[in-house]
C-alpha positions in Angstrom: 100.2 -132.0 -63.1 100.0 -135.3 -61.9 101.0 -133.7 -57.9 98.2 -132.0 -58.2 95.5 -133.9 -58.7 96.7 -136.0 -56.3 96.3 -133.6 -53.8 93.7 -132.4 -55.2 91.7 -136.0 -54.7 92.8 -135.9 -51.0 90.8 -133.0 -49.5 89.3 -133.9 -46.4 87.3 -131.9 -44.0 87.0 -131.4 -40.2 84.3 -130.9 -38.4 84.3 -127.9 -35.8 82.0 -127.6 -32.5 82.1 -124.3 -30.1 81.5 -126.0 -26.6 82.2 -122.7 -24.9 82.4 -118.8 -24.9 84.9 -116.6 -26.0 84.3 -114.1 -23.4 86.5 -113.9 -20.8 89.4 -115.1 -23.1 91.8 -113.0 -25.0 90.0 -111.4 -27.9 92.6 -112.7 -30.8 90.7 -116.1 -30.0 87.2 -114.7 -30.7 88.6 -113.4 -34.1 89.3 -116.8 -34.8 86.4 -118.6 -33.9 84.3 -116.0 -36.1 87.0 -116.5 -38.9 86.3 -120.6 -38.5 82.5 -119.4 -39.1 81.4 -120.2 -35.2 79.0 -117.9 -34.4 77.5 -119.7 -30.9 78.0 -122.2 -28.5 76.7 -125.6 -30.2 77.2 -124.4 -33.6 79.1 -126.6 -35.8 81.1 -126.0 -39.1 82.8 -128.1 -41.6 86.4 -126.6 -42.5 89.0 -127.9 -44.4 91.5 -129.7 -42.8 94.9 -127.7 -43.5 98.3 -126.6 -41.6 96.5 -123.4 -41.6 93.1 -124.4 -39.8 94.5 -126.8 -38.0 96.9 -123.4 -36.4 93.5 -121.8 -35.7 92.2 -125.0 -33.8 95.3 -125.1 -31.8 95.1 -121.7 -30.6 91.0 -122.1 -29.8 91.4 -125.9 -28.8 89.7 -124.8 -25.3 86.5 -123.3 -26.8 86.0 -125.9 -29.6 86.0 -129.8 -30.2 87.0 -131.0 -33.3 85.9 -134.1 -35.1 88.0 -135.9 -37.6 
């Protein structure tokens, strides 16, 4: 119980800027830009910051900069 308010407590977010289009790229990485909730160039979203999202961010690194 204890583990998991612990982890709980340590939640932290990222945030997520689209610097450039996803045309012209394979379309698996426009899925995942709409799936981080990007939706144009200059938009900016706050996502959790987990193995999973960080995944996402690694495939999209070249359309998006990310701020700790």
């Amino acid at each position: 119980m204890a583990r998991a308010k612990a982890a709980a407590a340590k939640v932290t977010h990222v945030k997520v800027t689209q610097l450039k289009s996803p045309i012209g790229f394979n379309k698996s990485q426009a899925v995942v830009l709409r799936s981080l909730g990007l939706r144009r160039i200059r938009h900016s979203v706050m996502v959790l910051d987990t193995p999973s999202i960080r995944g996402m961010l690694r495939t999209v690194r070249h359309l998006v900069e990310v701020q700790e």
